[in-house]
DRENDO-1510 file (C-alpha; in Angstrom, 1 decimal, always signed):
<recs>
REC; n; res; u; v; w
REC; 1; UNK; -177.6; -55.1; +77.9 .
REC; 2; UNK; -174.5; -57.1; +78.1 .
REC; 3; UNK; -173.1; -54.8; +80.4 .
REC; 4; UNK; -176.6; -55.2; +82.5 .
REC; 5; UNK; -177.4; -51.4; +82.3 .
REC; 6; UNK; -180.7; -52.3; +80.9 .
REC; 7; UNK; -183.7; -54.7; +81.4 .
REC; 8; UNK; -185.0; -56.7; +78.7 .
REC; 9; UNK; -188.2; -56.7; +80.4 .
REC; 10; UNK; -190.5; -53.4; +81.4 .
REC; 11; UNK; -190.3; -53.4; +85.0 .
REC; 12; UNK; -194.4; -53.0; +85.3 .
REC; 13; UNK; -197.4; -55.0; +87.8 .
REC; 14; UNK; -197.7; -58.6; +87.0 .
REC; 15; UNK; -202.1; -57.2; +86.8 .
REC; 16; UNK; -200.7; -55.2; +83.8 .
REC; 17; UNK; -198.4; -58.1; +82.5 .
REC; 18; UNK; -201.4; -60.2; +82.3 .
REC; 19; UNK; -203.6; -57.8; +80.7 .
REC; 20; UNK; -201.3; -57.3; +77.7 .
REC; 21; UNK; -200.4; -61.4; +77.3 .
REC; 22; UNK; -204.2; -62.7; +77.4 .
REC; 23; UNK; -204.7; -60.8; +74.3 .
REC; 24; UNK; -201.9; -62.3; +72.7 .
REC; 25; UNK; -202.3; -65.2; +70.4 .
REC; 26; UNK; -202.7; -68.7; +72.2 .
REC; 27; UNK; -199.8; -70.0; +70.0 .
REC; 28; UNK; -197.0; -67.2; +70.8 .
REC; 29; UNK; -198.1; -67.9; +75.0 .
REC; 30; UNK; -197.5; -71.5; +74.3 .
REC; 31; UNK; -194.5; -71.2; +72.1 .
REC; 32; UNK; -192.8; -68.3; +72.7 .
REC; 33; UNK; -193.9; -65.8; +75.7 .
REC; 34; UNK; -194.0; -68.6; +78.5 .
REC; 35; UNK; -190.2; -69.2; +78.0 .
REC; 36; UNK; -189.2; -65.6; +78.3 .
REC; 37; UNK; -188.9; -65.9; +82.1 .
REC; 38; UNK; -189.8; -68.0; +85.2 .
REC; 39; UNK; -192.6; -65.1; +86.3 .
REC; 40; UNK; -194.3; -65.3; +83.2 .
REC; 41; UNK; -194.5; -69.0; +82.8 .
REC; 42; UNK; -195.8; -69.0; +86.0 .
REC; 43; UNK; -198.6; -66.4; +85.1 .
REC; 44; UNK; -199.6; -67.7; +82.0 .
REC; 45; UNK; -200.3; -71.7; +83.8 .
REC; 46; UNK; -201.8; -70.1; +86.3 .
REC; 47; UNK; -205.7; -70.6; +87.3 .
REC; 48; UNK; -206.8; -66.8; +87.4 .
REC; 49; UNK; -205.0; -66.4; +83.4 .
REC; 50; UNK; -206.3; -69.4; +82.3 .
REC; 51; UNK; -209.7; -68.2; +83.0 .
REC; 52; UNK; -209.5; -64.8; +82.2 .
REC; 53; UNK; -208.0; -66.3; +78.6 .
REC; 54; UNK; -211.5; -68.5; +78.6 .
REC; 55; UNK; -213.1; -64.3; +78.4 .
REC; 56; UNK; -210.9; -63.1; +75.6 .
REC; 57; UNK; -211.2; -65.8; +72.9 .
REC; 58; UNK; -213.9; -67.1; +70.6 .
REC; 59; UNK; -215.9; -69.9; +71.3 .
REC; 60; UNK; -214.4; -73.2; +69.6 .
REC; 61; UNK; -215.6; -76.9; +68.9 .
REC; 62; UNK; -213.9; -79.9; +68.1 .
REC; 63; UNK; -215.6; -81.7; +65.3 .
REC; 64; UNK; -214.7; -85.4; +64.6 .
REC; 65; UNK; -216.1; -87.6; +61.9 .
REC; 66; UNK; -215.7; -91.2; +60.8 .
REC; 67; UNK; -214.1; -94.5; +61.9 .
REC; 68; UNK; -210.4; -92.9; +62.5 .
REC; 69; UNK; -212.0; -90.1; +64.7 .
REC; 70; UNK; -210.2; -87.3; +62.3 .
REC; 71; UNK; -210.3; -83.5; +64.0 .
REC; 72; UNK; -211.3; -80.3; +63.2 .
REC; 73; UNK; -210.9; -77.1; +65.5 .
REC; 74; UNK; -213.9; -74.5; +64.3 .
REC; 75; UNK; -214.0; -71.2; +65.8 .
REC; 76; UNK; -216.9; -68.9; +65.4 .
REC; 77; UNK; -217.0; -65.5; +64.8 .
REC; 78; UNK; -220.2; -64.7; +66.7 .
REC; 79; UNK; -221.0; -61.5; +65.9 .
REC; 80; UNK; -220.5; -62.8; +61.9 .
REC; 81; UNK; -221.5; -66.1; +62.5 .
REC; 82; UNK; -218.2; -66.8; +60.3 .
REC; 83; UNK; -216.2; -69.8; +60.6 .
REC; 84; UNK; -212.5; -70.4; +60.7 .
REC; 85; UNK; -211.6; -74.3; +60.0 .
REC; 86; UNK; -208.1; -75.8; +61.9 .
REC; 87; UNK; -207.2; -79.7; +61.1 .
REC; 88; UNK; -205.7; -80.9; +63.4 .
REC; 89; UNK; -202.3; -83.7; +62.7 .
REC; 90; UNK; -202.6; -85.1; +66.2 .
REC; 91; UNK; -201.1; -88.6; +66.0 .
REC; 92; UNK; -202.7; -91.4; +68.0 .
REC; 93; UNK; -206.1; -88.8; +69.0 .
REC; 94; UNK; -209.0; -91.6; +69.7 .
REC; 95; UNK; -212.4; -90.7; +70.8 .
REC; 96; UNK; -212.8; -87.3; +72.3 .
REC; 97; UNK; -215.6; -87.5; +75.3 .
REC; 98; UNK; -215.3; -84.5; +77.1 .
REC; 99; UNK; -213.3; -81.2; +77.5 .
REC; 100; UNK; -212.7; -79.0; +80.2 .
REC; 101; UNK; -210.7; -75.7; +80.7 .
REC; 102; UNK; -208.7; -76.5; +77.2 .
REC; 103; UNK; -208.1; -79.9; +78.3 .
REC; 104; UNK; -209.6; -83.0; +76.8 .
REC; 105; UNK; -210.6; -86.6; +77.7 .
REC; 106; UNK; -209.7; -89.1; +75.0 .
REC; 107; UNK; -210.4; -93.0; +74.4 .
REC; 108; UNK; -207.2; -93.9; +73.4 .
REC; 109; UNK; -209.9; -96.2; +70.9 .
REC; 110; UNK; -207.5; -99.5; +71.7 .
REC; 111; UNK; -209.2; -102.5; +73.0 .
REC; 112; UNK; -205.5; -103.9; +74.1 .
REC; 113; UNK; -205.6; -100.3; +76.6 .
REC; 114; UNK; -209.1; -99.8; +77.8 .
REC; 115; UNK; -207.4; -96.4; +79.0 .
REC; 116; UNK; -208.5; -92.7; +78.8 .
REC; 117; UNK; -205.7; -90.2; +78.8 .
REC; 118; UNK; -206.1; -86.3; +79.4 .
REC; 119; UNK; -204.2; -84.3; +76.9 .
REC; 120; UNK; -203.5; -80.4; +75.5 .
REC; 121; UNK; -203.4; -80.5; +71.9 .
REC; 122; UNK; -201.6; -76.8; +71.7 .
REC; 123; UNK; -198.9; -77.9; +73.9 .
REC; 124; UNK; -198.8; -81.8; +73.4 .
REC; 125; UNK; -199.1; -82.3; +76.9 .
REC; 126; UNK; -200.7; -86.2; +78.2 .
REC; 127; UNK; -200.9; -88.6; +80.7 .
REC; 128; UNK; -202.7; -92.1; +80.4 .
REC; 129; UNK; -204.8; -92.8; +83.3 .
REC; 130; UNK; -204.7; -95.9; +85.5 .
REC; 131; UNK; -207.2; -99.0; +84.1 .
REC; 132; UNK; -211.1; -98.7; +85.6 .
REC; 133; UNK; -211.8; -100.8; +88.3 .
REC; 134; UNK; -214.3; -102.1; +85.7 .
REC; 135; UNK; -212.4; -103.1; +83.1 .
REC; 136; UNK; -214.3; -101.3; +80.3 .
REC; 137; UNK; -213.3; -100.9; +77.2 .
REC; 138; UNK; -215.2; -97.7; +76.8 .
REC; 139; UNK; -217.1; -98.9; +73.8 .
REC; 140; UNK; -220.6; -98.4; +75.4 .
REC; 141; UNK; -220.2; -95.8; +78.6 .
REC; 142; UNK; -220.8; -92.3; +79.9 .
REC; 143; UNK; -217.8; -90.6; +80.5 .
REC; 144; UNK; -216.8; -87.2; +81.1 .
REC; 145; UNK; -213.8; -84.5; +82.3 .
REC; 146; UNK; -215.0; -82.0; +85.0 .
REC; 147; UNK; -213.2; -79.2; +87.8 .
REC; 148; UNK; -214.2; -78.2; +91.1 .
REC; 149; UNK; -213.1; -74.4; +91.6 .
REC; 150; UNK; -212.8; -74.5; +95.1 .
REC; 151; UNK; -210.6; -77.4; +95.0 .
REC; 152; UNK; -208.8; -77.1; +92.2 .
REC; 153; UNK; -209.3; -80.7; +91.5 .
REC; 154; UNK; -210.3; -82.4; +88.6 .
REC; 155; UNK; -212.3; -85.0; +88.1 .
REC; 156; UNK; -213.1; -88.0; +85.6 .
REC; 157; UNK; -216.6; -89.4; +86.5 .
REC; 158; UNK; -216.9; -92.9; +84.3 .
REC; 159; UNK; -220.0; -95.3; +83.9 .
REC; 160; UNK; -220.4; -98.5; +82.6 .
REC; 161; UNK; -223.2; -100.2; +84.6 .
REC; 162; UNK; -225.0; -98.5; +87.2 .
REC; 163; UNK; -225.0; -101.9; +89.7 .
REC; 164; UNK; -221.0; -101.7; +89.5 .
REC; 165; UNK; -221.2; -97.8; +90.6 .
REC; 166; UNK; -219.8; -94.6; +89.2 .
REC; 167; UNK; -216.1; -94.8; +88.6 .
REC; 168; UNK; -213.9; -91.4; +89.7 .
REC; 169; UNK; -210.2; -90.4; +89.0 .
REC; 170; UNK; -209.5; -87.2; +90.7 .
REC; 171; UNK; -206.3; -85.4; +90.0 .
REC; 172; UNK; -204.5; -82.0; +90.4 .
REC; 173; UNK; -202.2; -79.8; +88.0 .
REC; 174; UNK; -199.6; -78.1; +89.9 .
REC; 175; UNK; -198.8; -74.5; +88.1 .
REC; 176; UNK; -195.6; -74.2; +90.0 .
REC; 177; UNK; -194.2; -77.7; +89.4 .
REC; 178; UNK; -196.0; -78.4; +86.0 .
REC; 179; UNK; -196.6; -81.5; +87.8 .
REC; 180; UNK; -199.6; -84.2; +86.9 .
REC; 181; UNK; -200.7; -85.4; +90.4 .
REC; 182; UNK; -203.1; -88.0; +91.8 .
REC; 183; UNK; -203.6; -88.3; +95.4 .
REC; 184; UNK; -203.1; -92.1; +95.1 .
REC; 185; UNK; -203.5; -92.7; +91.5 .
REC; 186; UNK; -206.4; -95.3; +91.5 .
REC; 187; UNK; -210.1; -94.5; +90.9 .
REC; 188; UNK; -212.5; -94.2; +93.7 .
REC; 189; UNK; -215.9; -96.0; +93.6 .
REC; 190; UNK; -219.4; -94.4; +94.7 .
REC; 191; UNK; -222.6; -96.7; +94.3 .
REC; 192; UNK; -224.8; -96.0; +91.3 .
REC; 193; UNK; -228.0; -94.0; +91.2 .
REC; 194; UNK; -230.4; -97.4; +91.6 .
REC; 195; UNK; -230.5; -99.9; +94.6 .
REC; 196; UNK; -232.8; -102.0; +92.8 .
REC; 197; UNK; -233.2; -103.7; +89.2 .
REC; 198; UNK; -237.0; -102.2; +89.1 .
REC; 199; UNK; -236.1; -99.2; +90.0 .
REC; 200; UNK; -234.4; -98.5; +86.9 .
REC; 201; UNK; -236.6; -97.0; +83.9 .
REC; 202; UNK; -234.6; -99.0; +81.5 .
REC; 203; UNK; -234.2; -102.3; +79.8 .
REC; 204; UNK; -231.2; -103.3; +81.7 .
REC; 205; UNK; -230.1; -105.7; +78.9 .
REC; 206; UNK; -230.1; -102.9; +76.0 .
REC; 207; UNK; -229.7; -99.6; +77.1 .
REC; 208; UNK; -226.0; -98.1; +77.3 .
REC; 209; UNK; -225.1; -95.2; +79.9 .
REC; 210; UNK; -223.6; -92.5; +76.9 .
REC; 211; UNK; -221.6; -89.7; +77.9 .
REC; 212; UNK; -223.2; -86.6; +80.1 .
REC; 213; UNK; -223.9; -83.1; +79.6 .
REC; 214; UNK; -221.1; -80.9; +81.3 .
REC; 215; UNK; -222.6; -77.8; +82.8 .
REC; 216; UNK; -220.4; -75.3; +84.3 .
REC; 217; UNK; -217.6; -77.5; +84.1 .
REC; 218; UNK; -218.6; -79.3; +87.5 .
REC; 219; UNK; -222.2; -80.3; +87.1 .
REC; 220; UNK; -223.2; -83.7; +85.2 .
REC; 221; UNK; -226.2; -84.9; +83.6 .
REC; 222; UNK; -226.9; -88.2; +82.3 .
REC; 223; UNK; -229.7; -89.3; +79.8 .
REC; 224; UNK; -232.0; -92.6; +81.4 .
REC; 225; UNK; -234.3; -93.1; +78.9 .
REC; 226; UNK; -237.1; -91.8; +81.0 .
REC; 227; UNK; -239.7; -89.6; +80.8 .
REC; 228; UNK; -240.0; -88.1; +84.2 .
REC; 229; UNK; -236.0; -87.7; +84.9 .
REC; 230; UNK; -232.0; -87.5; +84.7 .
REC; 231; UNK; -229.4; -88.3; +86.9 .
REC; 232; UNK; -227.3; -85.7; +88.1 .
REC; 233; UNK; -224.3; -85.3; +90.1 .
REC; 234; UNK; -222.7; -82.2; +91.1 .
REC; 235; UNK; -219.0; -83.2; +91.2 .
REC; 236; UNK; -217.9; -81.1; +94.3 .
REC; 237; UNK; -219.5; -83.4; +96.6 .
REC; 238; UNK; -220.0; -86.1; +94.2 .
REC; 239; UNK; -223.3; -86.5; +95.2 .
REC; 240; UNK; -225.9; -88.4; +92.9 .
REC; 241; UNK; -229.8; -86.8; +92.4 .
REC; 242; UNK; -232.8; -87.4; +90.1 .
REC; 243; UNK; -233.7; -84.2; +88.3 .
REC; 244; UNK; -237.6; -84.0; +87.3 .
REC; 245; UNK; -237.8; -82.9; +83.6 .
REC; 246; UNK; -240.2; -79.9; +82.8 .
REC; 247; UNK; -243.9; -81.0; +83.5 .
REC; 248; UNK; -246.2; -79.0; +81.5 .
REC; 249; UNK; -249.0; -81.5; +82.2 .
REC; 250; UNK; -248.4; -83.9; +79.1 .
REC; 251; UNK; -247.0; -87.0; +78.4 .
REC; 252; UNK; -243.3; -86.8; +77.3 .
REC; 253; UNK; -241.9; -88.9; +74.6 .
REC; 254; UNK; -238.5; -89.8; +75.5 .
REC; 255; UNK; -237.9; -90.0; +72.1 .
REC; 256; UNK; -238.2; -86.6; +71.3 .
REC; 257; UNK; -235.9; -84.6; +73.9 .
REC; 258; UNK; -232.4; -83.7; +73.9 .
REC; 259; UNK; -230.1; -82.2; +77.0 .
REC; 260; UNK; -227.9; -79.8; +76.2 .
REC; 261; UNK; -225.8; -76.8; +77.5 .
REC; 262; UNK; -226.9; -73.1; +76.6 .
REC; 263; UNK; -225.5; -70.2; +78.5 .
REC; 264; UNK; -223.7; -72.0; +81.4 .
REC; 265; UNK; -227.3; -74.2; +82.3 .
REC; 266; UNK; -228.9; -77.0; +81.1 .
REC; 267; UNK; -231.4; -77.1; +78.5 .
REC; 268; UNK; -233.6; -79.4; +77.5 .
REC; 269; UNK; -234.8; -79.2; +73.7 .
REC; 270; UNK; -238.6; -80.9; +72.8 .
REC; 271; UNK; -239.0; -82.0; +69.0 .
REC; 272; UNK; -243.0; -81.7; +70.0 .
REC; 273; UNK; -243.8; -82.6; +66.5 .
REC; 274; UNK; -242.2; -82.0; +63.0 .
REC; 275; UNK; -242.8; -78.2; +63.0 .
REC; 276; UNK; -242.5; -77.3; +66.9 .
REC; 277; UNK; -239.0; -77.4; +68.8 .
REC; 278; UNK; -240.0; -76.1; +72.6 .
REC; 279; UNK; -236.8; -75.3; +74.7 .
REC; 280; UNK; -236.6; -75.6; +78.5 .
REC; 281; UNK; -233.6; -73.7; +80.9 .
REC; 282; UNK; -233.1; -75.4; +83.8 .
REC; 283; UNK; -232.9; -71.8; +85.7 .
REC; 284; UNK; -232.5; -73.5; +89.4 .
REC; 285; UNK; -230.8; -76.7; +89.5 .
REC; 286; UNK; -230.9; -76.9; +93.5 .
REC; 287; UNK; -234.7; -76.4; +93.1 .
REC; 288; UNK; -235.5; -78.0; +90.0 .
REC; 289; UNK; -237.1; -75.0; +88.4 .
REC; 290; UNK; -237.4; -75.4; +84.5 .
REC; 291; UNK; -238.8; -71.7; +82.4 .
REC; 292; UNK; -239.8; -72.4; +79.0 .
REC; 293; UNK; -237.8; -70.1; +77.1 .
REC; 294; UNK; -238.7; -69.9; +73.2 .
REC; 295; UNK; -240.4; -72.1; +71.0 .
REC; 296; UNK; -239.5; -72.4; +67.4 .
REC; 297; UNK; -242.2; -72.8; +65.4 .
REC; 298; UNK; -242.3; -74.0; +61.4 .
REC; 299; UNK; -244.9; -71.2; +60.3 .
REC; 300; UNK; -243.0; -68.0; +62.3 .
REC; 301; UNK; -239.3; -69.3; +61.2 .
REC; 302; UNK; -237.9; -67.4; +58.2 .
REC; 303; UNK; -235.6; -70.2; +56.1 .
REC; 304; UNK; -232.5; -69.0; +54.6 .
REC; 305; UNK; -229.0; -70.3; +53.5 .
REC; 306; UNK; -225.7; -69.2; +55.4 .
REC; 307; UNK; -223.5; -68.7; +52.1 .
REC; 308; UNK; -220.6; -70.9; +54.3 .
REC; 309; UNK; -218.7; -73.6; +52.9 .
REC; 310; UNK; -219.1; -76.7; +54.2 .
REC; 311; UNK; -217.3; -78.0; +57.3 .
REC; 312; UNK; -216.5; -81.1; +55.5 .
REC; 313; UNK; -212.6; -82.8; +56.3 .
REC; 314; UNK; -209.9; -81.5; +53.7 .
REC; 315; UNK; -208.0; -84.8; +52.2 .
REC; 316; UNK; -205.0; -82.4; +53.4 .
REC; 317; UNK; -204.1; -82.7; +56.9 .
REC; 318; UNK; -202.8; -79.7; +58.4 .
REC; 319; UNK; -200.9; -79.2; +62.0 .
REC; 320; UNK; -202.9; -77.0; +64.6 .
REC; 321; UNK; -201.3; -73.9; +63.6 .
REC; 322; UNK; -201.8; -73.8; +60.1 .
REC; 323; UNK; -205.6; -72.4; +59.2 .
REC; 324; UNK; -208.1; -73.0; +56.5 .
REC; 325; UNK; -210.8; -70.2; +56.4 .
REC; 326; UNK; -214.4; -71.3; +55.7 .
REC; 327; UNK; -214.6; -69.6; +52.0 .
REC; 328; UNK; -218.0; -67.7; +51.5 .
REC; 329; UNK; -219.8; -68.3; +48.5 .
REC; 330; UNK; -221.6; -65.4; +46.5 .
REC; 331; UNK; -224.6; -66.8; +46.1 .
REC; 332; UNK; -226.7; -70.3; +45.2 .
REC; 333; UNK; -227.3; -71.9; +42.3 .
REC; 334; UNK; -230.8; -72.1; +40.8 .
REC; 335; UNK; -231.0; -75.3; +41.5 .
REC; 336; UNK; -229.8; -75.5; +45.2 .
REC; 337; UNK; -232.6; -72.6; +45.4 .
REC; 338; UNK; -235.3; -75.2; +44.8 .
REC; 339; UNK; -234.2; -77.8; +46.8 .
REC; 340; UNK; -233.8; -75.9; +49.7 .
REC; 341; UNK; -236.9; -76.0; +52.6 .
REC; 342; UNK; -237.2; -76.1; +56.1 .
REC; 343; UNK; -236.4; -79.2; +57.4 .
REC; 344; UNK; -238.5; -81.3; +59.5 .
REC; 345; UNK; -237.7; -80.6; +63.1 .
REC; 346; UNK; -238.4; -83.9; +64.4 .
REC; 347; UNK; -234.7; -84.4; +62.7 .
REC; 348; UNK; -233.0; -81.6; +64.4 .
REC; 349; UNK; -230.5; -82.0; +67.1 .
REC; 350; UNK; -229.4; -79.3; +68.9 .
REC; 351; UNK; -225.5; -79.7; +69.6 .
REC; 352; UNK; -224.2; -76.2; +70.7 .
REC; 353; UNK; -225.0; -72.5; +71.6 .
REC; 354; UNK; -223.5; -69.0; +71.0 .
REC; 355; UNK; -224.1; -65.2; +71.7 .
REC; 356; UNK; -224.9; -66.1; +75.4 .
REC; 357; UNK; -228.2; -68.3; +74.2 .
REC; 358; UNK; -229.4; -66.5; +71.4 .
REC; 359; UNK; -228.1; -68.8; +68.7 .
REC; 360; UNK; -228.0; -72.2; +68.1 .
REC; 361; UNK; -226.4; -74.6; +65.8 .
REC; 362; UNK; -228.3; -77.4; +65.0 .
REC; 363; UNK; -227.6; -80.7; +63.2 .
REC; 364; UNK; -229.3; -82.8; +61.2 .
REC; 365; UNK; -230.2; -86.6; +61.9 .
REC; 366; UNK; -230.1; -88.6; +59.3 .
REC; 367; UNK; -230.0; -92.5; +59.5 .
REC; 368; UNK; -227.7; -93.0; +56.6 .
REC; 369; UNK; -224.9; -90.5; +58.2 .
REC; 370; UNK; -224.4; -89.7; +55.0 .
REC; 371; UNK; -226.5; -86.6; +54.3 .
REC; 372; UNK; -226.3; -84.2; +57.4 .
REC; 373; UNK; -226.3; -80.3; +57.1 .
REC; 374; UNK; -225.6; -78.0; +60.0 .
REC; 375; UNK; -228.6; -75.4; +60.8 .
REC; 376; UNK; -228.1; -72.0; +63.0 .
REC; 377; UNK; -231.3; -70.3; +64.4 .
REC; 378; UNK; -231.1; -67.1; +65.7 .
REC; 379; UNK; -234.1; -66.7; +68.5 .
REC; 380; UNK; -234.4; -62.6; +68.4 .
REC; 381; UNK; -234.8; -63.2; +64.4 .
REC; 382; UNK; -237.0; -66.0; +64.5 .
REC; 383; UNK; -234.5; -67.3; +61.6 .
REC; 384; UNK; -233.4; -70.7; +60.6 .
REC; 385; UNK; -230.2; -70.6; +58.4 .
REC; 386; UNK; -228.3; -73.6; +56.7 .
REC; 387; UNK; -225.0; -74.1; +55.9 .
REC; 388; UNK; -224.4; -74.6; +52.3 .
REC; 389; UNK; -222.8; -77.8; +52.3 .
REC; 390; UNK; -223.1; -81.4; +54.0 .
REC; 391; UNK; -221.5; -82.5; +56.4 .
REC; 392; UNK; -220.6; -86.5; +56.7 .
REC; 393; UNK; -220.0; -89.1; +58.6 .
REC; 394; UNK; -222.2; -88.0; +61.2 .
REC; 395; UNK; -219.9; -85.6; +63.0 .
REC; 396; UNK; -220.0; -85.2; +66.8 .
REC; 397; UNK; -219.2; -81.5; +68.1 .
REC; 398; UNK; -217.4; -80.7; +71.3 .
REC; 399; UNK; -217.3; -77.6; +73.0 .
REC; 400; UNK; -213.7; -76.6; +73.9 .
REC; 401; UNK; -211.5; -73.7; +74.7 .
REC; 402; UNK; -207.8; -73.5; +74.2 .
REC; 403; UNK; -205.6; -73.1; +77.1 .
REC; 404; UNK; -202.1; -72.8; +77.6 .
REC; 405; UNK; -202.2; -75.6; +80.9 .
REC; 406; UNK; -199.6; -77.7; +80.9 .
REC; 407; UNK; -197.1; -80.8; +82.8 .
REC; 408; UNK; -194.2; -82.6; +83.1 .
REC; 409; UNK; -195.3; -85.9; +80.6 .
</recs>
């Protein structure tokens, strides 16, 4: 090799290349394989292998709990429904609102900032974005991280009063450079979804915007405490609509409904009464067609216990790359036998999806924060399964995947 008769590297298609590194563990890429070479730092930041890596790797969450915001990674084994825990040491993390291809949007929870910053926890890569026009602190507003395809752009779309407007920061990641660029570095203001004070179906004075549902990455959703609609704005054109909610010719409760993604579309999940959970798929969003797709019902639902431990926080914080399986327990005790019945499905929230749809993971609501549990349903089975242990301090899940995207801080 010193005598450069040999190459280091196999001398093979940069197609092949990639098919052998997007198996590879998201660490090595990050930490070892993207410094091997100029080519294969390139390949590994690039769009197409960042997307293709999005294919290979099990679906994660980011779970945070409690006042300091304290960070779990949890990936699912789907096929298992097993549970691998990460804690995550990431100094200074805030309030995670959003996430997009591996990348998430964080208030930086600091009344002196009023600032979101867009960060890569497996590479440590952040920026700090430029104050809203607005001057919100970002303790009451709907806020979240999206990316046009065709663009290549992304996007933050912030609201904190709908007479003030939508707030946008667009920016662009250069794989070439590694460079974090804004086109002018200031956010861009488009009026807000209401011309008129009665045209809201709100109390102006006490409701608070909260952050959207992200479908498809480029699609947003936000919740108006009506019964009829949502506001929706497809981030490519930045254009703002009313979306109808399902009409199946009675009165909704607005109350009672939760919107959330399943399979790449938006879904909106009925608590019709303490023993019937009706879900909606919004299967044309251009159309505003809504198909009823399953209804859970109390006296059909086999109740069981998922012998997990809980996803409780370890007193032991770990970095990112250290692990902490979910241990399995053998089986309950005689007295968590007894105690254990189906829950009242008024107090479920649905908060994420796996297996393409056919099982969800479920929450439950409890005033005190105190005394939540974590349900799965699987919809083929007609099965309603809870984790063993509680959960506290009213933990909020993200979905995320891990990317290897990175810039110049």
């Amino acid at each position: 090799m010193e005598e450069g008769k040999y190459n280091v590297l196999p001398d093979l298609p940069e197609h092949v290349i990639a098919e052998i590194l997007v198996k590879i563990p998201l660490e090595c890429l990050n930490e070892k394989f993207r410094y091997i070479c100029k080519s294969w730092n390139r390949l590994i930041s690039s769009p197409e292998f960042i997307r293709r890596i999005k294919i290979h790797r099990n679906p994660e969450f980011l779970i945070q709990a409690g006042m300091r915001y304290k960070t779990s990674l949890l990936i699912v084994d789907e096929e298992r429904l097993h549970f691998q825990l990460k804690n995550i040491d990431y100094p200074h993390m805030g309030q995670i609102r959003s996430s997009c291809n591996g990348l998430i949007l964080v208030d930086n929870n600091s009344p002196l900032l009023g600032v979101f910053s867009v960060r890569n926890i497996v590479n440590g890569s952040v920026i700090n974005l430029p104050r809203c026009p607005s001057g919100c602190y970002h303790g009451t507003c709907g806020v979240a991280l999206g990316y046009v395809p065709s663009s290549k752009e992304y996007k933050v779309v912030h609201m904190y009063a709908d007479g003030f407007g939508f707030e946008i920061f667009a920016f662009f990641i250069d794989n070439k450079t590694f460079s974090f660029m804004s086109p002018d570095n200031t956010w861009k203001r488009i009026p807000g979804p209401f011309n008129a004070p009665c045209e809201r179906p709100f109390n102006i004075e006490q409701f608070t915007w909260s952050d959207p549902v992200l479908i498809g990455g480029q699609v947003m959703h936000w919740f108006v405490d009506s019964d009829k609609y949502i506001i929706s704005m497809d981030i490519s054109d930045e254009k703002v609509s009313k979306t109808n909610l399902p009409n199946w010719g009675k009165q909704i409760n607005r109350l009672k409904y939760d919107l959330v993604e399943i399979d790449g579309k938006l879904s909106f999940i009925y608590r019709y009464n303490s023993c019937i959970i009706d879900i909606w798929i919004l299967k044309d969003f251009s159309k505003q067609v809504w198909s009823k797709e399953h209804t859970i019902n109390a006296s059909a639902t086999k109740f069981t216990s998922l012998n997990t431990d809980s996803l409780i926080h370890r007193k032991k914080s770990n970095t990112l790359p250290d692990t902490e399986e979910v241990q399995r327990e053998d089986a309950l005790t005689g007295s968590e036998e007894k105690n254990d019945k189906l829950p009242a499905f008024q107090k479920l929230v649905l908060v994420a999806s796996l297996r393409n749809g056919e099982v969800l993971v479920f929450k439950h609501q409890n005033k005190s924060g105190v005394d939540d549990r974590v349900y799965v349903y699987d919809m083929k089975l007609q099965e309603l399964k809870k984790l063993q242990k509680k959960i506290k301090s009213e933990p909020r899940f993200i979905p995320y995947r891990s990317s290897c995207i990175s810039w110049k801080n």
